[in-house]
C-alpha positions as a Markdown table, in Angstrom:
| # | Residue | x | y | z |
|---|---|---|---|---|
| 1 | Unk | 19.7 | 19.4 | 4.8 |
| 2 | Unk | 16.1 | 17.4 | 4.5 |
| 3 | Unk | 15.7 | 14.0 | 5.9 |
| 4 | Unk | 13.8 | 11.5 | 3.8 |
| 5 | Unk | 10.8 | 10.1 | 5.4 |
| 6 | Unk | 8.7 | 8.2 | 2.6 |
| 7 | Unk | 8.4 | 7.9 | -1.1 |
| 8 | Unk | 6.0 | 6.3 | -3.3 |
| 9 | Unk | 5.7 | 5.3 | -7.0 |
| 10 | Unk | 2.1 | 5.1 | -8.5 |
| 11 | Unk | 3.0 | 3.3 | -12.1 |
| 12 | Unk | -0.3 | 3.0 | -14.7 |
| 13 | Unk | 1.6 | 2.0 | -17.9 |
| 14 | Unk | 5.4 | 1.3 | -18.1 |
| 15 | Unk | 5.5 | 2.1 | -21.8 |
| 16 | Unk | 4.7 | 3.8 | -25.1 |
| 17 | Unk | 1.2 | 2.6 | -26.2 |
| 18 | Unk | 0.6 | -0.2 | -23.5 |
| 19 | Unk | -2.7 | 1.7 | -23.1 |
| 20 | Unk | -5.6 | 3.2 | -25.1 |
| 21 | Unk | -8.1 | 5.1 | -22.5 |
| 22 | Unk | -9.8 | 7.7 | -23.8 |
| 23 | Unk | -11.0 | 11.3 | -22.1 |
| 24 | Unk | -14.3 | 11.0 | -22.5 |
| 25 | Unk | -15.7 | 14.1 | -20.9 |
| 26 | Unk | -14.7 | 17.8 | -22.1 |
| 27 | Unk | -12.4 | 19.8 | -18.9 |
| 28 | Unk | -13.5 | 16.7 | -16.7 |
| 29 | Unk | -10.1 | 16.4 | -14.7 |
| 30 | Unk | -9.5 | 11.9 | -14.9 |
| 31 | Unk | -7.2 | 10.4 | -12.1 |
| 32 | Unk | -4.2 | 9.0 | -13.6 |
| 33 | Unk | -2.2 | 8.6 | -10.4 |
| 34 | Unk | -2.2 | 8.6 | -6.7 |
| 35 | Unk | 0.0 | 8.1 | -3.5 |
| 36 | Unk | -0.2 | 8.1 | -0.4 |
| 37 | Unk | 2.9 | 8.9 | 1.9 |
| 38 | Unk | 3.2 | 7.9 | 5.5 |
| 39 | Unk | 4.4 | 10.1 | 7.9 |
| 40 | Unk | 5.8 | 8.7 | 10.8 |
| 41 | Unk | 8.6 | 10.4 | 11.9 |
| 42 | Unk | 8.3 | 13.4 | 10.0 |
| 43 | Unk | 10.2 | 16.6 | 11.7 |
| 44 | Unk | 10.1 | 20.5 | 11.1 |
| 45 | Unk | 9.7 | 21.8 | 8.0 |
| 46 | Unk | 7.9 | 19.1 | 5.6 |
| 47 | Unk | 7.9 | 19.2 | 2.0 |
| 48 | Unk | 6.8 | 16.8 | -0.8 |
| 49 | Unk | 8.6 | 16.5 | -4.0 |
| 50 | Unk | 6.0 | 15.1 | -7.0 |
| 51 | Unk | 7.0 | 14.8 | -10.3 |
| 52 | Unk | 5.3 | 12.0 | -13.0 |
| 53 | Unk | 4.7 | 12.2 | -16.9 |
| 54 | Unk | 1.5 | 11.0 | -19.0 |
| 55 | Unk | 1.8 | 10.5 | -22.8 |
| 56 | Unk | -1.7 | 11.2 | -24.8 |
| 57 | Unk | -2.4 | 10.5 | -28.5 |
| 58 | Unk | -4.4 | 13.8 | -29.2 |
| 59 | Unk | -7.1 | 14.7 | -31.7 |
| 60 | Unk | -6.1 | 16.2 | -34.8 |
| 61 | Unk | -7.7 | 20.2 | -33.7 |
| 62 | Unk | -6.2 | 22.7 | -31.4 |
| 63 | Unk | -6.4 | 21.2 | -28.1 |
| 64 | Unk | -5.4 | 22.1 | -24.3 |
| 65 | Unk | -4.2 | 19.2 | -21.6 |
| 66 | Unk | -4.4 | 20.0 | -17.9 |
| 67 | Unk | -2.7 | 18.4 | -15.3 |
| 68 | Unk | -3.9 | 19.0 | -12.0 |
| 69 | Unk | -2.5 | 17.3 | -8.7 |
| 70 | Unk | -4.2 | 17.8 | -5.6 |
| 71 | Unk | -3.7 | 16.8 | -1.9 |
| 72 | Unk | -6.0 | 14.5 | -1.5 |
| 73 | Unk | -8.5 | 12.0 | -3.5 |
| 74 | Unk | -10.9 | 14.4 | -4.7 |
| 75 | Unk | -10.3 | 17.2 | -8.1 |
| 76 | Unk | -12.0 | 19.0 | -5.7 |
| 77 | Unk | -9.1 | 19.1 | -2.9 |
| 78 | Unk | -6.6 | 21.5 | -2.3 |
| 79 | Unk | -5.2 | 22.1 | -5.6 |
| 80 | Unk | -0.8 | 21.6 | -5.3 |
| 81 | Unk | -0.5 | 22.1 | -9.0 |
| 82 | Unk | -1.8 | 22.9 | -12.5 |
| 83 | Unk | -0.5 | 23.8 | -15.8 |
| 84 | Unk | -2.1 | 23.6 | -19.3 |
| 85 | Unk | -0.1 | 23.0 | -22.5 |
| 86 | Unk | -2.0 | 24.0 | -25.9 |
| 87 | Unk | -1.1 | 21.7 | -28.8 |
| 88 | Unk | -1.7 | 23.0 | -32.3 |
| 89 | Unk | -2.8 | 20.7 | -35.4 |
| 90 | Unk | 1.0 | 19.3 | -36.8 |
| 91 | Unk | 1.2 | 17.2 | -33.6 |
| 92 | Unk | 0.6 | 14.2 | -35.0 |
| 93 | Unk | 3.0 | 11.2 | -32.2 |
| 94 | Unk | 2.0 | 10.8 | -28.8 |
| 95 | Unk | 2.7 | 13.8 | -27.0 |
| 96 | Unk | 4.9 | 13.2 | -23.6 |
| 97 | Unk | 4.1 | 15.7 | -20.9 |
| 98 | Unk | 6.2 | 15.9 | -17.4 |
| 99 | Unk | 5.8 | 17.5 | -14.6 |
| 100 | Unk | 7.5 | 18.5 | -11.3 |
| 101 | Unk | 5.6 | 19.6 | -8.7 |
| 102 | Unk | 6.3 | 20.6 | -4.9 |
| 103 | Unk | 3.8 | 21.1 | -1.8 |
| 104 | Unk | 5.6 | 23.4 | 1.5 |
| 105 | Unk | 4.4 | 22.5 | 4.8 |
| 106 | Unk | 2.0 | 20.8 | 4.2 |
| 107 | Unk | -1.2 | 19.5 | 7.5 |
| 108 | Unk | 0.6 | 16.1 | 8.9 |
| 109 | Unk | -1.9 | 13.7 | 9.5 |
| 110 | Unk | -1.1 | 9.6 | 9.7 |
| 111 | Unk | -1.1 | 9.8 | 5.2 |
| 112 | Unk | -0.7 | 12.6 | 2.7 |
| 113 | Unk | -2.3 | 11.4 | -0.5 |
| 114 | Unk | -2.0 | 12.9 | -3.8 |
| 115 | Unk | -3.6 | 12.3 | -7.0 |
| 116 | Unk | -2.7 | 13.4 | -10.3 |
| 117 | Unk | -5.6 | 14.0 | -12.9 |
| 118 | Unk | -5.4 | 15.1 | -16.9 |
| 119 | Unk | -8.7 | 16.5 | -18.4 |
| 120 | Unk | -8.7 | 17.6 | -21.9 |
| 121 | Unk | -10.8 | 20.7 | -24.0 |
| 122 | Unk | -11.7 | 18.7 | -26.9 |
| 123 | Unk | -13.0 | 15.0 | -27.4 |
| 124 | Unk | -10.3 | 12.8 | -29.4 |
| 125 | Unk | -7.9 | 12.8 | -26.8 |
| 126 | Unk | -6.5 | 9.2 | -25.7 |
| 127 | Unk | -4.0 | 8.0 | -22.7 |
| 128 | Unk | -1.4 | 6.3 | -24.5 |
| 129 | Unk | 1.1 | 5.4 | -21.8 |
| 130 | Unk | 3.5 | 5.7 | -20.1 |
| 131 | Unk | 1.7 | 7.0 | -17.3 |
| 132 | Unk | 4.0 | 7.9 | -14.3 |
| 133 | Unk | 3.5 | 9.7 | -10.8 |
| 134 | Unk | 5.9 | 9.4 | -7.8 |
| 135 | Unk | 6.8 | 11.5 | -4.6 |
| 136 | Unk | 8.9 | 11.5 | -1.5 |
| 137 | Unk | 8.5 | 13.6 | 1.7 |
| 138 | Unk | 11.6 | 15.0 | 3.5 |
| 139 | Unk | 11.8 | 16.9 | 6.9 |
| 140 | Unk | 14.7 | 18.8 | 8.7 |
């Protein structure tokens, strides 16, 4: 049975439309949430549990979203997780992706951050809110 050791909530918009941000840069990945857990007191056998959920108005063409959260600050770091979903041309609401995401064992030091980006294959394609990214690290 794991032992909690931290959690953390990284909230950018609490609700439908309470934003308008656009993706301005084709397969660019754009931070949309990060945390940083502490820890202290962590035992054998650490494991972080991410989940979060971004809603995006998309452009009115085939288009591809990418989440992407890494450990770390940086697209560049240590990829945890990816997935694409492909959106055809009916979509025409806010589409509301989620995620769940885990990272085994990963290197202690004093902080683990994560950050959470979205990138997008075709210009057109706007953060609409809610924008949500949370985790917690347990130990045995």
């Amino acid at each position: 049975m794991g032992t909690y050791v931290d959690g953390r909530t990284s909230q950018n918009a609490s609700f439908a439309n309470s934003i308008a941000i656009p993706i301005l840069v084709i397969d660019t990945p754009q931070l949309f949430g990060q945390i940083g857990l502490i820890t202290a007191g962590v035992g054998a056998n650490p494991r972080v549990i991410l989940k979060g959920t971004i809603s995006l108005q998309l452009p009115l063409a085939l288009v591809g979203i990418t989440v992407t959260i890494v450990r770390g600050t940086l697209a560049t770091d240590p990829l945890v997780y990816s997935a694409t979903s492909t959106f055809n041309l009916s979509v025409l609401a806010p589409q509301v992706i989620t995620f769940s995401a885990d990272d085994f064992t990963p290197p202690i030091t004093d902080q683990l951050t994560y950050t959470a980006f979205v990138s997008s294959n075709l210009l057109g394609t706007i953060r609409v809110g809610p924008e949500s990214f949370d985790g917690i690290l347990v130990s045995d």
